[in-house]
Residue frames as a rotation matrix with the C-alpha (Angstrom) as fourth column:
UNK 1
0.576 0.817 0.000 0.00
0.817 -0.576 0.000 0.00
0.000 0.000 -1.000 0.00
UNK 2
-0.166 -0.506 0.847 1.31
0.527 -0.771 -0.357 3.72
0.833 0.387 0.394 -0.67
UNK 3
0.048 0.319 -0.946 1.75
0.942 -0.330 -0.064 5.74
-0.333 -0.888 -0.316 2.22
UNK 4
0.322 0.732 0.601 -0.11
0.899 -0.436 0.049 8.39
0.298 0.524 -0.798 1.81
UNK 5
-0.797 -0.477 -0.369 0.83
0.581 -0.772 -0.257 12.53
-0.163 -0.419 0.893 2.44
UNK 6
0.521 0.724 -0.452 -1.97
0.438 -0.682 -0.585 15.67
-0.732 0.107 -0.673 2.99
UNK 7
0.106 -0.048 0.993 -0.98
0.986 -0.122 -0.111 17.05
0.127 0.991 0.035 -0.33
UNK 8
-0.189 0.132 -0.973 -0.16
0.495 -0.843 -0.211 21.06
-0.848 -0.522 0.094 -0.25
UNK 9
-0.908 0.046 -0.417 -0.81
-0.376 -0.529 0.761 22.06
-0.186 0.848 0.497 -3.64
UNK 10
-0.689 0.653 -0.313 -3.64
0.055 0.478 0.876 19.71
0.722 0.587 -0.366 -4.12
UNK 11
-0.668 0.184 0.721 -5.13
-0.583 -0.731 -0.355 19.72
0.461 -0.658 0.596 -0.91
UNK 12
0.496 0.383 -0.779 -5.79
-0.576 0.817 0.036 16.15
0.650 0.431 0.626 -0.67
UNK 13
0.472 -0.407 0.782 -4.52
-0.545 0.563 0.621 12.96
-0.693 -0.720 0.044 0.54
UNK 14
0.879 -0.037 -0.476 -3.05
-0.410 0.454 -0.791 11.14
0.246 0.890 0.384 -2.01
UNK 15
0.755 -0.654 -0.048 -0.29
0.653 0.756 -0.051 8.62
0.070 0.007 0.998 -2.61
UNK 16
0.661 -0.667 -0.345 3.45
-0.607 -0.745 0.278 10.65
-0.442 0.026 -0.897 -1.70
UNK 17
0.635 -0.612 -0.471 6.24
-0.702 -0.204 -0.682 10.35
0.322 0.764 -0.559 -3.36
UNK 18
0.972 -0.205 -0.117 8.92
0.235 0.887 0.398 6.79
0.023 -0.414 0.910 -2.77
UNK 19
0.380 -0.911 0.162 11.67
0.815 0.247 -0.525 9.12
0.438 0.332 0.836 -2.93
UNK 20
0.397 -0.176 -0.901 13.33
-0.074 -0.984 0.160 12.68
-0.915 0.003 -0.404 -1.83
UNK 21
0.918 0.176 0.356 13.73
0.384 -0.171 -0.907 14.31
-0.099 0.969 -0.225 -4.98
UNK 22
0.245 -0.872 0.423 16.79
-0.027 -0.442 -0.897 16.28
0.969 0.208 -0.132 -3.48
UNK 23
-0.058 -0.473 -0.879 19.38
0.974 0.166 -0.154 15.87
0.218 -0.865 0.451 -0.73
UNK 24
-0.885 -0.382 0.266 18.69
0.197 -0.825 -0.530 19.20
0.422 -0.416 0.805 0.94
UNK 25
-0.600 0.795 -0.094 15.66
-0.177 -0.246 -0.953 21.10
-0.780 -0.555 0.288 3.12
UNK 26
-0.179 0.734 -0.655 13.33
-0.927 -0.349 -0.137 21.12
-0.329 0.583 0.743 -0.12
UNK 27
-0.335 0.206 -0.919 13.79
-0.510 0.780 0.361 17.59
0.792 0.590 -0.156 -1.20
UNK 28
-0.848 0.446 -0.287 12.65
0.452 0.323 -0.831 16.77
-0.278 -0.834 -0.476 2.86
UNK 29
-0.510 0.813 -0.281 9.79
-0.414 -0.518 -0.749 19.22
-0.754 -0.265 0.601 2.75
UNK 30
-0.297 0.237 -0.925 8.86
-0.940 0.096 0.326 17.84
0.167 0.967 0.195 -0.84
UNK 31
-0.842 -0.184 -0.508 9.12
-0.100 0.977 -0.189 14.73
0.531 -0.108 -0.841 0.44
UNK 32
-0.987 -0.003 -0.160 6.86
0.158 -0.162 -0.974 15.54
-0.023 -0.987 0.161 3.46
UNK 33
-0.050 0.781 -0.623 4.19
0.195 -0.604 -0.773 17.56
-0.980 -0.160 -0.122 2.33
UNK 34
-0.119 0.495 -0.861 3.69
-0.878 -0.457 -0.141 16.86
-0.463 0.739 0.489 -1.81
UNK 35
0.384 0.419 0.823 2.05
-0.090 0.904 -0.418 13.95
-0.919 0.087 0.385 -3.50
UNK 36
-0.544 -0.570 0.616 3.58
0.429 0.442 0.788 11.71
-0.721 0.693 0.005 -6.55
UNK 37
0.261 0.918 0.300 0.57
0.896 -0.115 -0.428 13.49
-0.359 0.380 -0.852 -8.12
UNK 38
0.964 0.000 -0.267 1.74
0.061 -0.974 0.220 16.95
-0.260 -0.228 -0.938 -8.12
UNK 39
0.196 -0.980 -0.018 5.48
-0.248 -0.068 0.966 16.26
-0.949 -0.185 -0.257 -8.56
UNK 40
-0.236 -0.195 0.952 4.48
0.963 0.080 0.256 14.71
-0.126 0.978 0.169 -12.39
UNK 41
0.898 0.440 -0.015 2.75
0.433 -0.887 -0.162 18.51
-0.084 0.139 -0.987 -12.59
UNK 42
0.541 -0.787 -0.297 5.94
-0.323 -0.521 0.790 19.73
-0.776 -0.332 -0.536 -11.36
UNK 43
-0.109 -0.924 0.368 8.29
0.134 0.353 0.926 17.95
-0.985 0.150 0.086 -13.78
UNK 44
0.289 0.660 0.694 5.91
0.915 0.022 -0.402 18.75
-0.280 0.751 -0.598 -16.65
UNK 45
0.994 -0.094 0.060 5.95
-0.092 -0.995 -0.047 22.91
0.064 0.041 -0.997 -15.84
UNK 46
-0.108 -0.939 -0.326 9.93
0.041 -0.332 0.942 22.47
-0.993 0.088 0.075 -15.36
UNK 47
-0.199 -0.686 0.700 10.30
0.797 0.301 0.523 20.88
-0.570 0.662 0.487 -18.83
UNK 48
0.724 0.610 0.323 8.27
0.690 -0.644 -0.332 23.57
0.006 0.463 -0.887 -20.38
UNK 49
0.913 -0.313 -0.262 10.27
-0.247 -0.934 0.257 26.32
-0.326 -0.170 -0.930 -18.27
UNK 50
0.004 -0.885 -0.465 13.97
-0.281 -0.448 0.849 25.10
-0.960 0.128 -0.250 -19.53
UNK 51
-0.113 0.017 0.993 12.62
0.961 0.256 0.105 24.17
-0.253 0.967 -0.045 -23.14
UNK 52
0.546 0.372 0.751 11.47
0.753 -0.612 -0.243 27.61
0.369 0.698 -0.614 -23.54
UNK 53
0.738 -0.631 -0.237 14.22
-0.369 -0.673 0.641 29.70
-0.565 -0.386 -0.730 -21.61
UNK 54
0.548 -0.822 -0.152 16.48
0.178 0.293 -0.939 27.11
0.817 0.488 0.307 -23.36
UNK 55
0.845 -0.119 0.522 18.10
-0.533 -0.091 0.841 26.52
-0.053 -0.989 -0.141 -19.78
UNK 56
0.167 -0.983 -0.069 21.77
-0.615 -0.049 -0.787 25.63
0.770 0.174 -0.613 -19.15
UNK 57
0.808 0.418 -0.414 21.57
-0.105 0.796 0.596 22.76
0.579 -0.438 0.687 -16.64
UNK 58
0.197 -0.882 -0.428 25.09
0.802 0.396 -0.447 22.32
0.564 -0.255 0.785 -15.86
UNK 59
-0.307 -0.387 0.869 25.04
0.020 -0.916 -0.401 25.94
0.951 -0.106 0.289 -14.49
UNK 60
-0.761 -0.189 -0.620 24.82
0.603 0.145 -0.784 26.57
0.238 -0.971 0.003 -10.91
UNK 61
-0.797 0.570 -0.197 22.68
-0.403 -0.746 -0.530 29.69
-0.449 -0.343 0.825 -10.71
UNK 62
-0.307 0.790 -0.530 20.22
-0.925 -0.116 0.363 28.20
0.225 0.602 0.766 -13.35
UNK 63
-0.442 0.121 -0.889 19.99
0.303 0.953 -0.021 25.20
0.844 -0.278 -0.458 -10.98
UNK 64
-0.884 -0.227 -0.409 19.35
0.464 -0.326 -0.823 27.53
0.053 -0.918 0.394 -8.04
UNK 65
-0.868 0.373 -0.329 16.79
-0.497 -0.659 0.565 29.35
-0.006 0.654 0.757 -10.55
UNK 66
-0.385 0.803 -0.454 14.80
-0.584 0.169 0.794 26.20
0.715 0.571 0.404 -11.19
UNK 67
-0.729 0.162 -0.665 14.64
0.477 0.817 -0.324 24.94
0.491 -0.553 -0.673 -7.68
UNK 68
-0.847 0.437 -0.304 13.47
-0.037 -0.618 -0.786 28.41
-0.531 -0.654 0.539 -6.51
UNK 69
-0.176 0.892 -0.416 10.43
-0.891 0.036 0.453 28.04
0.420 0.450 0.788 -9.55
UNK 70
-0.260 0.377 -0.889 10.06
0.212 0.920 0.328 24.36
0.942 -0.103 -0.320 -8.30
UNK 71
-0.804 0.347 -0.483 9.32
0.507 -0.025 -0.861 25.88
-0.311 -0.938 -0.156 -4.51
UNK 72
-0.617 0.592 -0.519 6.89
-0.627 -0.768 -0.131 28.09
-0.476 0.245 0.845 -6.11
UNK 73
-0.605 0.507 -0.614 5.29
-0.549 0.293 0.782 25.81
0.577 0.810 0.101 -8.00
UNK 74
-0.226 0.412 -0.882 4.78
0.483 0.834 0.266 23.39
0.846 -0.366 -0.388 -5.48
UNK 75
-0.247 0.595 -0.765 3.66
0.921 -0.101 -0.376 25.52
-0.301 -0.797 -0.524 -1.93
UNK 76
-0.478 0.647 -0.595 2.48
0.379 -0.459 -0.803 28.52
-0.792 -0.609 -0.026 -3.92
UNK 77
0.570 0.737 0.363 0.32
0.316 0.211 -0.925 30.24
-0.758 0.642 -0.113 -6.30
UNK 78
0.443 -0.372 -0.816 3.18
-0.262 -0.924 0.278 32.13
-0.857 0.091 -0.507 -7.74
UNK 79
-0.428 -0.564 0.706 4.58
0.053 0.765 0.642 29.65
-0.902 0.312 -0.298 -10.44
UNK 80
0.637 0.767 -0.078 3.46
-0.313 0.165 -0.936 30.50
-0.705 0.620 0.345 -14.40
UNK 81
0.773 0.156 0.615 4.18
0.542 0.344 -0.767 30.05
-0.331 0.926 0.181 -17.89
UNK 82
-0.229 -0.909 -0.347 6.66
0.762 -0.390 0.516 31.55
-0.605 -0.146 0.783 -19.48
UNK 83
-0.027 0.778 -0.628 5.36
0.113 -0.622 -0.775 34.49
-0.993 -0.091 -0.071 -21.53
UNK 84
-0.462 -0.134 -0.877 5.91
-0.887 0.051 0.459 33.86
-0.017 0.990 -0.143 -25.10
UNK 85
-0.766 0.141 0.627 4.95
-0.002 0.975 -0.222 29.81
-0.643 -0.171 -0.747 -24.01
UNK 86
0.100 0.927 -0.362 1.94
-0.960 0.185 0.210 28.92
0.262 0.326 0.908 -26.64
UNK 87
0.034 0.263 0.964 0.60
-0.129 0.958 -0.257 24.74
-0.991 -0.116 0.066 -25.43
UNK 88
-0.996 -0.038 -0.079 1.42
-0.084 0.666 0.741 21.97
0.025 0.745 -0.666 -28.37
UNK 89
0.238 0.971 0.039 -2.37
-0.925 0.238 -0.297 21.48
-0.297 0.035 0.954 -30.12
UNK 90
-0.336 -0.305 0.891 -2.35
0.123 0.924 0.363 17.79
-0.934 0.231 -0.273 -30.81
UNK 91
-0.881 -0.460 0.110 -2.55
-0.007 0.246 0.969 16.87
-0.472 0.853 -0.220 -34.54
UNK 92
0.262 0.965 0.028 -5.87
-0.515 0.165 -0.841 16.22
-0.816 0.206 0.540 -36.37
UNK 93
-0.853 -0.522 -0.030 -5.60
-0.271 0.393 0.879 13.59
-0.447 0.757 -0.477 -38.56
């Protein structure tokens, strides 16, 4: 059985995460207090944010960058789109 976490973004119970995402205070709190639910959200809105910034992973600050948007995303409301960002329409065949 999944053990289960009060969700803070969702506001729910739901299944938590089987991991800490990161070895520091945020990957505990993440751990703590956000469901496996909410963390695919989360990895979704990153890929978006370093496909369309065209992010530099390997950098330090622009690691520092996308953990502070990943606290935002997950405990508040403060977390959008980038502003050029248009959503992929799926195909019509």
């Amino acid at each position: 059985m999944a053990r289960m976490v009060q969700c803070k973004k969702l506001g729910r119970e739901l299944p938590r995460l089987s991991y800490k995402p990161f070895q520091n205070e945020l990957g505990e709190r993440i751990f703590n207090e956000i469901s496996e639910e909410t963390w695919k959200l989360w990895l979704n809105h990153a890929k978006m944010v370093i496909n369309e910034y065209r992010l530099n992973l390997a950098d330090i600050p622009t690691q520092m960058k996308l953990l502070a948007e990943c606290e935002r995303f997950l405990f508040t409301e403060g977390a959008t789109a980038p502003p050029d960002f248009v959503p992929p329409t799926s195909a019509s065949h």
